[in-house]
C-alpha positions as CSV (number, residue, x, y, z in Angstrom):
1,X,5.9,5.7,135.5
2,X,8.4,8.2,135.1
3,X,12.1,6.8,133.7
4,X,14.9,9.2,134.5
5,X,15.7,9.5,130.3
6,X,12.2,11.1,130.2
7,X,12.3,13.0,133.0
8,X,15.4,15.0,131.5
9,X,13.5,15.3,128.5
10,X,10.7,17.2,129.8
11,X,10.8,20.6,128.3
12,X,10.3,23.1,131.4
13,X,9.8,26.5,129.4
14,X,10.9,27.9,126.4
15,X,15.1,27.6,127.1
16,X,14.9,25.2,129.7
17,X,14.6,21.7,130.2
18,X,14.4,19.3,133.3
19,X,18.2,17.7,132.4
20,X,19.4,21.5,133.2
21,X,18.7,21.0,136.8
22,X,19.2,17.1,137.8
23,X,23.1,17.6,137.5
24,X,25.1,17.9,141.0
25,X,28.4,18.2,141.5
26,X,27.6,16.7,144.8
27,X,25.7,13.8,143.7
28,X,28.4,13.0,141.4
29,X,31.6,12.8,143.7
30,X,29.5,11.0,146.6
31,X,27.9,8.9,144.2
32,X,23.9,10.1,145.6
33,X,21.3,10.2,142.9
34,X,19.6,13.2,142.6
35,X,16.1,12.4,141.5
36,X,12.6,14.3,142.6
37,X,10.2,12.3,144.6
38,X,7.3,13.5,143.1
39,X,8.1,14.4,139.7
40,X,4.7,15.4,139.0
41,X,5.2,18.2,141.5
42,X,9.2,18.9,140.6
43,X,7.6,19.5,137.0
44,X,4.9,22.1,137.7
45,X,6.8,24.1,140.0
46,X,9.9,24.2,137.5
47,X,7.8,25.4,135.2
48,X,6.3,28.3,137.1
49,X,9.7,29.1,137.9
50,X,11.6,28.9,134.6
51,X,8.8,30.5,132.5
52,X,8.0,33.3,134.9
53,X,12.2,34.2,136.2
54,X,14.4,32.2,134.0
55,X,13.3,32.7,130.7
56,X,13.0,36.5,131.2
57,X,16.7,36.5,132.3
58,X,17.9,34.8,128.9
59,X,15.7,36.7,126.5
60,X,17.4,39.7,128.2
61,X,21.1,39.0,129.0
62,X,22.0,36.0,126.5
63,X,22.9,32.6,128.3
64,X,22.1,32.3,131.8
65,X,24.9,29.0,133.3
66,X,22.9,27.4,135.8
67,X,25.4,26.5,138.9
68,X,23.0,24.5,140.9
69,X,19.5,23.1,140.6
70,X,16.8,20.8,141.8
71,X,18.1,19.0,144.8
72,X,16.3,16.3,146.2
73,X,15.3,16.1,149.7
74,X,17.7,13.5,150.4
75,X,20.4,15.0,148.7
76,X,20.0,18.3,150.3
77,X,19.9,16.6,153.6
78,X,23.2,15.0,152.8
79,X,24.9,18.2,151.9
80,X,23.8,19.4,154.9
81,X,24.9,17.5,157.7
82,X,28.3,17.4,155.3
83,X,29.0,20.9,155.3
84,X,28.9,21.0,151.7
85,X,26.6,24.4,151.0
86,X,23.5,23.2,151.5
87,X,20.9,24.3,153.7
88,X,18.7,22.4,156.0
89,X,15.7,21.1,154.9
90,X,13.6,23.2,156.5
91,X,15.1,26.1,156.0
92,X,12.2,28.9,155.5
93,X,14.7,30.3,152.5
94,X,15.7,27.0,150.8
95,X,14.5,27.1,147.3
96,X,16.0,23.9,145.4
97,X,14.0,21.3,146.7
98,X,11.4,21.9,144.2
99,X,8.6,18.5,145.3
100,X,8.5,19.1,149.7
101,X,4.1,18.7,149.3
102,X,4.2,21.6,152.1
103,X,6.4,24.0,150.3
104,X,5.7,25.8,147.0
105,X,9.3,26.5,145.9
106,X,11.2,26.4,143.5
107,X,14.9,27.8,142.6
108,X,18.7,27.7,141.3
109,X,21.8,29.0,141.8
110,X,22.9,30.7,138.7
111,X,25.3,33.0,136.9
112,X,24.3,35.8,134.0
113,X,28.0,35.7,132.6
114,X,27.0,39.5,130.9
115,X,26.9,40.3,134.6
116,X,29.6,38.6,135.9
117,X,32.0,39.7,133.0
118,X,31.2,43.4,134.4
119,X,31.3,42.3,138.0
120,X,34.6,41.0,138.1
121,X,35.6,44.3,136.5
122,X,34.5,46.0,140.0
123,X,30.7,46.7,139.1
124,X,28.3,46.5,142.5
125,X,26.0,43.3,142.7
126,X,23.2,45.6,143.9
127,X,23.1,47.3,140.4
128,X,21.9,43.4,138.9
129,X,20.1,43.1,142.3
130,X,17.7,46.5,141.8
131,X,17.7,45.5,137.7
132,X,15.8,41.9,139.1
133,X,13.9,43.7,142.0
134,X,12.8,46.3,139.5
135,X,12.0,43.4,136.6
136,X,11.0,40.0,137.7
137,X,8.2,38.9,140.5
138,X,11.0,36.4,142.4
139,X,11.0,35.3,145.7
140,X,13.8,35.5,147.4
141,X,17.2,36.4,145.8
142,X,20.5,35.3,147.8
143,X,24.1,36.5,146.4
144,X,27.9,35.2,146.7
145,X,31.3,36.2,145.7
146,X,32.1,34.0,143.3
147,X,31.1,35.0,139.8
148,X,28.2,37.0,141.6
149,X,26.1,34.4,141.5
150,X,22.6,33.8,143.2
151,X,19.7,31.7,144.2
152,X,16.5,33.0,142.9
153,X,13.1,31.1,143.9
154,X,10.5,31.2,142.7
155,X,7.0,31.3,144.9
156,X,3.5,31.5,144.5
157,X,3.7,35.0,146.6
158,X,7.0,36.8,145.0
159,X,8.3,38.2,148.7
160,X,11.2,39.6,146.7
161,X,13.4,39.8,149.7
162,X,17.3,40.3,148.8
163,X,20.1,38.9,150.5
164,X,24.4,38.9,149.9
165,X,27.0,37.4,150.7
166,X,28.8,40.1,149.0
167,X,29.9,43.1,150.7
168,X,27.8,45.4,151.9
169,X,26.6,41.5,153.3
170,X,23.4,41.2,154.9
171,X,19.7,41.9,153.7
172,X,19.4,44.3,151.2
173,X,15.7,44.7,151.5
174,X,13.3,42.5,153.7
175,X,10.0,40.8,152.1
176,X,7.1,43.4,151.9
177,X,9.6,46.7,152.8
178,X,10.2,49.5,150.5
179,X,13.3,49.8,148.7
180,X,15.9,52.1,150.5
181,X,16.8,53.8,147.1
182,X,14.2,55.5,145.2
183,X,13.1,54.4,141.3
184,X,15.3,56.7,139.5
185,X,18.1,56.0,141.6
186,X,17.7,52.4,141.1
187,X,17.6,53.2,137.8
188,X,20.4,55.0,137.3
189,X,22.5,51.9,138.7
190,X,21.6,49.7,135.6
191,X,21.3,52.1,132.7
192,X,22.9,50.1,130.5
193,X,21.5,47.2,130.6
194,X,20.2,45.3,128.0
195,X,16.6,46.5,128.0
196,X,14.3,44.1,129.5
197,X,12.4,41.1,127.2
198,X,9.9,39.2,129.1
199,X,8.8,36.3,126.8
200,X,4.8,36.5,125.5
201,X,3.4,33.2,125.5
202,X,0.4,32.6,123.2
């Protein structure tokens, strides 16, 4: 039986742990707990995502702030039909309800403050947003304005489709189609980044 203190305590991955991602700002003000229906499930597929997309990030960029997290499916449904940034339910590309049995997901809003220091300085999203396609075996990466952050999600298949809010808006590239710009072009956009640390597990 899980209690809530435990459940924060469970260590997801190297940098992360569960308490990370039970925190809403939307749960807080209404007063909704925001706790996973199957833990079990919330667990496993937080780990999956955290060791194979979040822990990358960090190793590479210093401390990634994570905006928004695991949602449950009543909380999510809440925000919803409030208008308060949350998708439906069933939406194919909603990735924080990490325990739907049905739906192998598993994602966060979050901000790479070395990124968003250069961003609000006028550098183009799509330079991060070719460093991850280039990088990390996500999902599905959605943008915004604000501080350039983005959802990543984390699936068993990595679709690695890219989508903004940010202008140019729209799709940057579709799941399965090839990239628009060529390697070395892609390159060129994120030259000085930090070079790449994926984490080796033993």
């Amino acid at each position: 039986m899980w209690s809530l203190e435990t459940l924060g305590r469970v260590r997801l991955s190297r940098h992360f742990y569960m308490r990370e991602f039970l925190y809403s700002e939307i749960g807080n003000f209404h007063q909704f707990q925001n706790i996973p229906d199957n833990p079990d499930l919330a667990i496993a597929r937080g780990r999956a995502f955290c060791e194979g997309l979040l822990d990358p990030l960090q190793e590479t960029f210093g401390r990634i702030a994570v905006r928004s997290g695991f949602r449950s499916a009543a909380l999510n449904h809440f925000g919803n039909e409030n208008g308060l940034n949350c998708a439906r339910n069933d939406y194919p590309l909603e990735c924080h309800i990490w325990d739907l049995p049905d739906v192998e997901v598993a994602g966060a809003s979050i901000v790479i403050p070395w990124f968003a220091d250069r961003y609000d300085a006028g550098r183009d999203w799509r330079d991060l947003a070719w460093w991850l396609y280039d990088h990390l075996p996500f999902a599905e990466l959605w943008f915004f304005p604000k501080l350039c952050a983005f959802n990543i999600a984390w699936r068993p298949d990595p679709r690695r489709r890219i989508d903004s809010y940010i202008a140019p808006k729209g799709t940057l590239i579709r799941a399965g189609a090839e990239p628009a710009e060529p390697p070395e072009q892609r390159a060129a956009r994120y030259a000085d980044f930090p070079a790449f640390q994926g984490i080796i597990h033993p």
